[in-house]
N, C-alpha and C positions, 0 to 999 in steps of 0.2 A: 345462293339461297340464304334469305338471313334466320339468324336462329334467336330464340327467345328463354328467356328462367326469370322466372318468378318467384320472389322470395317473399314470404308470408310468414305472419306472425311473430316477427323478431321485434327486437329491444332497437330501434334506428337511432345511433346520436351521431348527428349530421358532420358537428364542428363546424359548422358555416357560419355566417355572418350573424345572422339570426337567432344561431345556438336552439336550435329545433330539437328536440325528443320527441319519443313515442313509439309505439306499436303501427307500424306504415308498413305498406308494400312497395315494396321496388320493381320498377320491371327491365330489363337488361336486354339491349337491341346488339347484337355481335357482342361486342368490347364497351358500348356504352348503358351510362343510366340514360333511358327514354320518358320515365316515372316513377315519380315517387308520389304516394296517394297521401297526402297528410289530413283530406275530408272525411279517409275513409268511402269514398264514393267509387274505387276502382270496382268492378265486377269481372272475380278471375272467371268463372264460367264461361261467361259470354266470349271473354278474350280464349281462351283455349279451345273453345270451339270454330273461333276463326281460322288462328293459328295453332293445328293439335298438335304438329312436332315441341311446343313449348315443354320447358322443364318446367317444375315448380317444385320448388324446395321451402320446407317449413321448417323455419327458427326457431320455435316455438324454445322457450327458456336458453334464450342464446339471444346477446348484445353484439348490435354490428356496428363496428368503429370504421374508419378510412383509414386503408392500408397508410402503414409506417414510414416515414422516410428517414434514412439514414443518414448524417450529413458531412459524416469524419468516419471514412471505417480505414482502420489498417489492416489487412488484410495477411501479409507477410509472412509476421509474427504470431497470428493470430492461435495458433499450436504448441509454441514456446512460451510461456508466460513468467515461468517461474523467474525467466533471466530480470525482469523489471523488477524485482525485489529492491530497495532500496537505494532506487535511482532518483533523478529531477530531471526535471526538463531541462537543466543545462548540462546533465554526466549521461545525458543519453547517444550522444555522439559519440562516447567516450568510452561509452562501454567496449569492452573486448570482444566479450561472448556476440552480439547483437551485428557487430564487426565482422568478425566471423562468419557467423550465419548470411548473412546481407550476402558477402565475399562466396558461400558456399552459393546459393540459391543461385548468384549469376553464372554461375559455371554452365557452357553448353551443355553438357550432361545432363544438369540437373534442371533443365527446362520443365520437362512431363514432371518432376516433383513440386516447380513450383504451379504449374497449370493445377495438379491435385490440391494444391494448398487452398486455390482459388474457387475451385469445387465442394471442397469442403464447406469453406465460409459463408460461401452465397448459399448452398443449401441451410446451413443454421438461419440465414439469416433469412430464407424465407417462412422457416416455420417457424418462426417469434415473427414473424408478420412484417416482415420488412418488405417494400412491393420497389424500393428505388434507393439507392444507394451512391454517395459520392469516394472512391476508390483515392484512397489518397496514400499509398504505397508507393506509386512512382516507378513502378517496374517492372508494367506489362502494359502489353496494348491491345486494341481494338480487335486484333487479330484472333489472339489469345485468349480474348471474352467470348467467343462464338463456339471455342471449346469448353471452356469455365461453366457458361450459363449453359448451354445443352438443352436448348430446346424452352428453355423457361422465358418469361414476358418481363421479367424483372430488370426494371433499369438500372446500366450502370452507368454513372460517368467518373470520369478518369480526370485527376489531376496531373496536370503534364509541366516537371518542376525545368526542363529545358527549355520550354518554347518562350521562357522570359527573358532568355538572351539575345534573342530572335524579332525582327520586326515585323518577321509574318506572321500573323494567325493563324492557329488550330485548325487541322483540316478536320476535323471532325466537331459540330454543335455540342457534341456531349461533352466537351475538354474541357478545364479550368486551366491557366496558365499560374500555375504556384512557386511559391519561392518560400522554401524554407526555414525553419528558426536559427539554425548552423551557417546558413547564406549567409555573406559579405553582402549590406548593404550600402551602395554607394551612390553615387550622383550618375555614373553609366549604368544602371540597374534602374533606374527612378525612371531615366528617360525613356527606356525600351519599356516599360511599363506605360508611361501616358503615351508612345507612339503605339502599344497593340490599343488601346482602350480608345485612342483617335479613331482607327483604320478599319476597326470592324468591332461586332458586338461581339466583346472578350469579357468575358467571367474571369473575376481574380479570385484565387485561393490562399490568403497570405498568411503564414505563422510567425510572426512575426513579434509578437508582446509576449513570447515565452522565456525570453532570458532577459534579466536586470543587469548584468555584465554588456551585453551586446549594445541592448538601449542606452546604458553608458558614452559607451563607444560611437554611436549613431549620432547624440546627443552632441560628443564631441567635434564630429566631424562635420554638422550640418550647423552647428551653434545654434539648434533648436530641437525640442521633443519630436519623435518621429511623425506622431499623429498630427502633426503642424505641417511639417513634411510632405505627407499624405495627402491632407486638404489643400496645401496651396498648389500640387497637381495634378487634381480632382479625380483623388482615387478614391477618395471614399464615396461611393457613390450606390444603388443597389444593384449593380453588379459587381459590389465585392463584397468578399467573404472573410471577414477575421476571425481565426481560429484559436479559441483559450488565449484572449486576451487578458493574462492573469494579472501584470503587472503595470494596468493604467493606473497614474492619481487622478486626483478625485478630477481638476481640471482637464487633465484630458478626456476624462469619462464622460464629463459635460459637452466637449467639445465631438467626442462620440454620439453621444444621445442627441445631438443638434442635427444630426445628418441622417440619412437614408442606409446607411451602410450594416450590412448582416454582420450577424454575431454566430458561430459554434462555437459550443463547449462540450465537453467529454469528461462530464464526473467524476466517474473513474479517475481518470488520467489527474487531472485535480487533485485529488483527495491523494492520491498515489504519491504525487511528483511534485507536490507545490511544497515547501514548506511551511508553509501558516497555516491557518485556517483561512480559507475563501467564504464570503458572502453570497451566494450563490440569488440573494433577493436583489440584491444592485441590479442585477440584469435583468432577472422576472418579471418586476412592476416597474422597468423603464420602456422609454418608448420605443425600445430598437425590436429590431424583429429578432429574436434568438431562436436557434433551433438548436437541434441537440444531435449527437455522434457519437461512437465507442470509444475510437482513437485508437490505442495500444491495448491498454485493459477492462474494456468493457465487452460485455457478454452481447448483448442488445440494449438498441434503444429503448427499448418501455424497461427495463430494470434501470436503465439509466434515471429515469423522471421518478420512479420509486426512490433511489438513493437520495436524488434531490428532495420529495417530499422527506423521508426521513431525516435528513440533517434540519429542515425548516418546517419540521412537524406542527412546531408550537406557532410557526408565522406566516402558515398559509392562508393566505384571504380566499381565494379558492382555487379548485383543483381544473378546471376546466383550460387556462391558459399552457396549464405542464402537457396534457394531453395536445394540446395545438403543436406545440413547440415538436415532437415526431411524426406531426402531419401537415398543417396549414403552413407554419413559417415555411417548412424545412420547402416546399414546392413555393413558397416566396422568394426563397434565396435564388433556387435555380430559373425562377422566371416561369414556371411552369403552373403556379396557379389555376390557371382557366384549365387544367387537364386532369389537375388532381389534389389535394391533398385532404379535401371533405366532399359528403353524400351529398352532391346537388344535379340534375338535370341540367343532359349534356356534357356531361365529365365522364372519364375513365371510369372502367367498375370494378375498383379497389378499395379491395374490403377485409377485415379480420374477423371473427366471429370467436366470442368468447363463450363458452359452454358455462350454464349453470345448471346441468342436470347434476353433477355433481354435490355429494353432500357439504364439503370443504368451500363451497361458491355458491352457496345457496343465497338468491337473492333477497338483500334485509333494506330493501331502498322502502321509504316511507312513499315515496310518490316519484311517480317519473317525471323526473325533470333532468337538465345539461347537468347543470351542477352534482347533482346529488348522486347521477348515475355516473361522470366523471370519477367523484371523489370512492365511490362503490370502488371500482372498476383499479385505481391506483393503490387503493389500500386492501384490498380481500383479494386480489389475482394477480396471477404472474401469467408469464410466459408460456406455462403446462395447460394453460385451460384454454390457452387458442387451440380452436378443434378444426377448422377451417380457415381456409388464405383463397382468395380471389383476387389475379392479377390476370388484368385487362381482358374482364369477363369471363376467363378460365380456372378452375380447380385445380391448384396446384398442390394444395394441402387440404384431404376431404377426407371430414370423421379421425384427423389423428393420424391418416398415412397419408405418403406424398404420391402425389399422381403422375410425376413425372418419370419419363422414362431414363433410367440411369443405367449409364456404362461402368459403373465402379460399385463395392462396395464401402460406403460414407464409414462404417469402423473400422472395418480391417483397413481403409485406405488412412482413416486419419490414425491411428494406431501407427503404422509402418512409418509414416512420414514423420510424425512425432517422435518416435526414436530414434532416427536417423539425426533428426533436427540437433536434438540435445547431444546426439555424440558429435556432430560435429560441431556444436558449440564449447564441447569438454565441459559438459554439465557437472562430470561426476569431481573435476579437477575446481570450479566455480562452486560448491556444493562444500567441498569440503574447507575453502576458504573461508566461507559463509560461517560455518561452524567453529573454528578458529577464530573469528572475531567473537563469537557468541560467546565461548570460552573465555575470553580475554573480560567480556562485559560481566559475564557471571560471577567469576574470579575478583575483577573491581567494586564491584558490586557487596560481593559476599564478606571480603577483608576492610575494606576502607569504608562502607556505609552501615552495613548493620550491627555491630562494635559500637561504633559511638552512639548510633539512636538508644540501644539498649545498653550502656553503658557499662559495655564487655571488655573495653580495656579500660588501664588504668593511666592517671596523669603520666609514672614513668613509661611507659610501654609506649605512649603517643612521639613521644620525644625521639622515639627511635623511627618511627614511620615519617621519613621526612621526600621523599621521590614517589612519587606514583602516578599510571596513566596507561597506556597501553601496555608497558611492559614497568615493572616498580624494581624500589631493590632498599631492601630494609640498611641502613647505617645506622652503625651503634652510634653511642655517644660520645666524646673525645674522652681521653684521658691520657698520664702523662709518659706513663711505661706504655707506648705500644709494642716493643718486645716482650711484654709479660704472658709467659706463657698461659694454656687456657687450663684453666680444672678439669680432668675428664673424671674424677674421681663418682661422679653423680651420672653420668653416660652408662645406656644399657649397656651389659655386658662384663661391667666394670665391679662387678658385687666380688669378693675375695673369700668370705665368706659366711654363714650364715647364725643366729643366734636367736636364744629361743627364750621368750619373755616368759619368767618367772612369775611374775605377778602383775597386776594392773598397775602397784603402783610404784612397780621399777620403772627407770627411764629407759629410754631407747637407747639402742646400743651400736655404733653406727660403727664401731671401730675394727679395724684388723686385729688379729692376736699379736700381731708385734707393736699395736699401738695402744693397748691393754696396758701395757706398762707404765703407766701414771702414777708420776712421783707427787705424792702430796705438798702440799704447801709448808718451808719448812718451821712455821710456825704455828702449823696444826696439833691443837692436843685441847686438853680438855678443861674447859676453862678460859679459853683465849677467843675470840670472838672474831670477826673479822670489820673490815671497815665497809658501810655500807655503799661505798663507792660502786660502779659497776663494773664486773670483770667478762673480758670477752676473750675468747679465742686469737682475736689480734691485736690484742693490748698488751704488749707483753714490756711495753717501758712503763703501762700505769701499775703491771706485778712488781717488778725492781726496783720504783720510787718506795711501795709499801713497803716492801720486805726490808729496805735502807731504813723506813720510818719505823719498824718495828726493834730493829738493832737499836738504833737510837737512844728507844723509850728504854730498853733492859741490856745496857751496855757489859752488864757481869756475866749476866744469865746465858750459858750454852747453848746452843743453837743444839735440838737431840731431832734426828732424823728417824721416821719409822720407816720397817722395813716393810719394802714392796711386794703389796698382798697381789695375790694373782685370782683373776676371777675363774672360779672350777666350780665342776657339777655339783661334787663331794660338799656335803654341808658337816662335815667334819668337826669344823674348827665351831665353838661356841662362841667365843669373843671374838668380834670385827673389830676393826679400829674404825671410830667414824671419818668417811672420805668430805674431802672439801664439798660445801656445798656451792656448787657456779650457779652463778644468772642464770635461767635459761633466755637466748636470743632466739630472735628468727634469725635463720645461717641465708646469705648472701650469697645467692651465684651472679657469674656473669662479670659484670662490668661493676667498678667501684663506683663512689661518688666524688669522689676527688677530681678537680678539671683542671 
């Protein structure tokens, strides 16, 4: 018996050719659209009295888009995130942790944990409105989706990175034969590629323009750029799929955009793992077909088209093409167009429903049109305001809770699995390396850059910072006694003992009592003057030249020595004998200037 829903009063943006809005009725035969009223001339009455078991459901402040497609989901990983911290698309092979993980998850044991892992993802990824998915982990099969999906209509297909070796085709239609970024490509890999793509209709999955090292090496080996490679045996063609081709020039971009060949990208992933900045317009307003995927670090595809509008805020011509790109391309790439990826009669009844009963989404569109409710729809909502998912005419997601019937608990299971994940990747050991460099950059950071902006050391001080980088090491400056021992006289600890200033306008008194004993100059007395020469604490041959020039001057005259005053509490004594007066210098630690 066939069954029937009716949905009424909604926000309709078709993404079709057309680019159709409005306020329409849809009418839904099993799993199909049978009608869409865009005259407004449908009459539900009449139809519900034909047919009463019909549903009918009212939209009413709620916009219906064409369920999502995914077209790069990793799935794997998708519980461990933190490990991608500060990787590239080329140290991602390379990682430890990720190694590890990879290594634990195959273990027979840990089958039912990665089956859960897969359980997890796809249910995210239905309620952010994903209705089709292409699985490019590489580490389950067809077998293992019948437990995964549980009962759900949500398409997956599976990239299968062995069957490239292989001149048989894919026993399953849902495959892609992929070969990934880490793969050796060679002249036997080329060939088993155009023998599947002769033999039968084989989807390719290539990642292939993620490392500028590899390309290199391809370059070298073929004495041509890969994508020359590609076309002369005719793999680019729209059954293949290039994923984050980050590192085309501009020539091969041209020689891209000349051909029929898919394009994903994974924003995220981008932004995360590219070192430059990416152009993300190069591909938007070209003529290749782009869809768009999570990859490694993306949450879902509609946050994904948000990141991209946000980095190309100021250069968006308009929003309506980002919105294609996780619906219309992404069923162009898989060839499935005519089944799904916009609201048109005769297609699949895959759909999202965005709620604006909410105050935070309340609708500010001037007029219904593609564009404008597009552009609404990318910039005021996310993810949270999908209140509804319809895959292939069923409720999988209605009002906010999932309709499906689940064998697990989705927290407590991704909770348990996720901390399993990270100890066996020795998060806390990864974790704390992380910090250790942090350390190291703060430390560099904190001595060698903001000192000199703010002009906190001095010419000599610089002289002595001459090593620095990961780990530094300050070298003094040469000089000729390196057996000279060091002063510790000015070292804590080192005080002998204490004395207590008389007045403001005695000098400091730095001396021991056994070095109190200061014999005057013995040409001190009154009436005698000194030479304005300067005297220092280590001038003790410019003392002995004067004291010789003063003999000189008064060759009769006695040399009369006063007797050594001692400095005491007791102000006893009335007459002092006046003491030499010294230079005062600034006193010198450390290193001399002598080289």
């Amino acid at each position: 018996m066939d069954s029937f829903i009716i949905i009424k009063n909604g926000i309709v943006l078709t993404l079709d050719r057309q680019g159709r809005a409005g306020i329409h009725t849809i009418v839904i035969k099993n799993n199909k659209i049978v009608e869409i009223d865009f005259d407004n001339r449908f009459e539900i009455g009449k139809f519900i009295d034909r047919y009463p078991q019909t549903k009918l459901i009212d939209a009413q402040n709620k916009i219906i888009v064409p369920g999502f497609i995914n077209s790069n989901c990793y799935s794997t990983f998708s519980l461990n995130k933190l490990f991608f911290k500060k990787c590239t698309f080329e140290s991602l092979k390379e990682n430890p942790a990720l190694q590890t993980i990879d290594k634990y998850l195959y273990l027979v044991e840990n089958v039912p944990k990665r089956k859960n892992i897969f359980k997890v993802n796809y249910l995210k990824s239905i309620c952010a409105g994903e209705v089709n998915v292409i699985e490019s982990s590489g580490d389950i099969n067809h077998e293992q989706l019948d437990d995964a999906l549980n009962g759900s209509n949500m398409t997956v297909n599976l990239v299968d990175y062995e069957n490239n070796k292989s001149a048989n085709a894919p026993i399953d239609a849902k495959s892609f034969s992929g070969v990934r970024g880490d793969e050796q490509i060679n002249m036997y890999l080329v060939n088993n590629l155009k023998n599947l793509t002769n033999s039968a209709d084989v989807k390719l999955f290539l990642e292939v323009y993620q490392s500028e090292k590899d390309l290199t090496e391809i370059k070298d080996l073929f004495r041509k750029s890969l994508i020359y490679v590609l076309k002369d045996y005719n793999l680019l063609t729209q059954s293949t799929i290039l994923s984050n081709p980050i590192y085309l020039s501009k020539n091969e971009f041209d020689v891209l955009n000349s051909t029929s060949t898919n394009v994903v990208l994974s924003p995220s992933d981008i932004v995360n793992f590219y070192p430059r900045n990416f152009d993300f317009r190069n591909f938007i307003y070209s003529d290749l077909n782009v869809s768009i995927g999570t990859g490694f670090t993306g949450k879902n595809v509609f946050s994904e088209i948000k990141l991209i509008s946000s980095l190309c805020s100021k250069n968006i011509r308009n929003y309506e093409p980002l919105l294609k790109m996780i619906s219309l391309n992404g069923a162009y790439a898989q060839g499935i167009s005519n089944l799904t990826g916009s609201i048109e009669k005769n297609k699949l009844a895959n759909f999202v429903f965005f709620d604006l009963n909410k105050f935070n989404s309340f609708a500010a569109f001037p007029e219904i049109d593609s564009e404008k409710i597009s552009e609404y729809i990318i910039e005021n909502l996310n993810s949270e305001n999908i209140s509804d998912v319809i895959i292939n005419g069923n409720f999988e997601v209605k009002d906010y809770n999932v309709e499906l019937k689940l064998d697990f608990n989705p927290l407590k299971t991704a909770s348990e699995i996720s901390n399993e994940i990270y100890k066996a990747g020795n998060y806390h050991e990864y974790a704390e390396k992380q910090k250790h460099f942090k350390r190291h950059e703060n430390i560099n950071e904190e001595i060698f850059d903001n000192p000199y902006v703010s002009g906190g050391l001095e010419e000599t001080q610089k002289e002595l910072l001459v090593e620095f980088g990961e780990e530094f090491r300050v070298v003094k400056k040469e000089s000729d006694d390196v057996l000279q021992p060091i002063d510790n006289s000015f070292l804590p600890g080192s005080v002998n003992s204490l004395s207590y200033i008389d007045s403001y306008d005695s000098d400091f008194n730095f001396l021991t009592i056994e070095e109190e004993q200061i014999t005057p100059h013995p040409l001190t007395k009154e009436g005698v003057k000194f030479s304005p020469k300067k005297i220092s604490f280590d001038e003790e041959e410019t003392l002995a030249a004067e004291t010789k020039e003063r003999r000189d001057e008064n060759p009769k005259e006695p040399v009369r020595e006063k007797p050594v005053i001692r400095n005491t509490d007791s102000h006893e004594e009335t007459q002092k004998p006046k003491e030499p007066q010294f230079k005062k210098v600034k006193l010198r630690f450390g290193f001399s200037d002598d080289k």
